[in-house]
C-alpha positions in Angstrom: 80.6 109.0 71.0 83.2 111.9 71.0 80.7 113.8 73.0 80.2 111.4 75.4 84.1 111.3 76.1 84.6 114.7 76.2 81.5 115.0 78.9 83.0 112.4 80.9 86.6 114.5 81.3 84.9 117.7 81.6 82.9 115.9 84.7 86.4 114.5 85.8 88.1 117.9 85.9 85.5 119.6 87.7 85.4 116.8 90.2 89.4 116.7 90.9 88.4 120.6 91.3 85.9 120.4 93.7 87.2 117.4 96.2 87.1 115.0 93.7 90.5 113.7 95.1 88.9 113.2 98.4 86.4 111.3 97.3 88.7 109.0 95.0 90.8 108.1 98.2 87.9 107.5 100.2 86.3 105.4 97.1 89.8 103.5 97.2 89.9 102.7 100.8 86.4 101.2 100.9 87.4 98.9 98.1 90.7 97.8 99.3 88.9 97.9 102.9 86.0 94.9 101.0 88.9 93.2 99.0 90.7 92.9 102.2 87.2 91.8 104.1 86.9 89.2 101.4 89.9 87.9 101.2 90.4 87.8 105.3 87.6 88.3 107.0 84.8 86.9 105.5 85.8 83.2 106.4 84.8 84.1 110.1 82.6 87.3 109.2 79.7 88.5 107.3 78.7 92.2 106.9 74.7 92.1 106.2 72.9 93.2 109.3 71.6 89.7 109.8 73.0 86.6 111.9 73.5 84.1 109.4 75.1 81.6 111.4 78.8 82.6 110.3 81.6 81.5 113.1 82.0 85.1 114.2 79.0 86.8 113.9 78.0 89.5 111.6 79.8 92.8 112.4 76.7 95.1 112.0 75.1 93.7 114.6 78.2 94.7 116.8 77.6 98.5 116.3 81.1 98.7 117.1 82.5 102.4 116.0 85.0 102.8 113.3 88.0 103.1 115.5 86.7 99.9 117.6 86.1 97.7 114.3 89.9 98.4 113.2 91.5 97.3 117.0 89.3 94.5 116.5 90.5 93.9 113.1 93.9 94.3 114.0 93.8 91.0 116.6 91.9 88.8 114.3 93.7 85.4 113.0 94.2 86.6 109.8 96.9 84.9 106.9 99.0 87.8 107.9 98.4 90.5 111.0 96.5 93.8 109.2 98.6 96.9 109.2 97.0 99.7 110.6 96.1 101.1 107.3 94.4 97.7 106.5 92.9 97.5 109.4 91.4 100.9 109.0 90.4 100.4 105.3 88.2 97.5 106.8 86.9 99.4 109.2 86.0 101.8 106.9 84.5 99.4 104.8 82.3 97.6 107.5 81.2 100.8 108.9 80.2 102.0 105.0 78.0 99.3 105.0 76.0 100.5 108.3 74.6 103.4 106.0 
């Protein structure tokens, strides 16, 4: 078992070494970006790349561009209006899901 821990720092160093932090944040974003989607969004939205009758459409199917989908974000009736940042963390989020 102590191997196994001591492979999974070892992996973790190198990482931070090697852009790791980079990835982290982006790995952050998109999950705020989906807990944010969830939470305000998804009322109004879905995210599959299939019409499945939701109020406002599915935003795949918009093939709107990252810098688009956070404007758009950014006007929708959310509980509270979406900071830029939140705005952009759903954007990233949506367009993640385009891959």
């Amino acid at each position: 078992m102590r191997a196994v821990a001591a492979t999974g720092t070892v992996v973790a160093v190198l990482l931070a070494g090697c852009g790791g932090t980079k990835v982290t944040q982006r790995s952050e974003r998109l999950v705020r970006g989906q807990t944010i989607f969830a939470s305000e969004c998804s009322g109004c939205h879905t995210v599959s790349g299939r019409e499945h009758g939701a109020v406002g459409g599915d935003l795949l199917l918009t093939h709107l561009d990252r810098k688009d989908l956070a404007s758009f974000a950014r006007v929708m009736p959310t509980t509270r209006p979406l900071s830029a940042a939140a705005a952009a963390a759903v954007a990233s989020y949506i367009a993640s899901r385009e891959r």
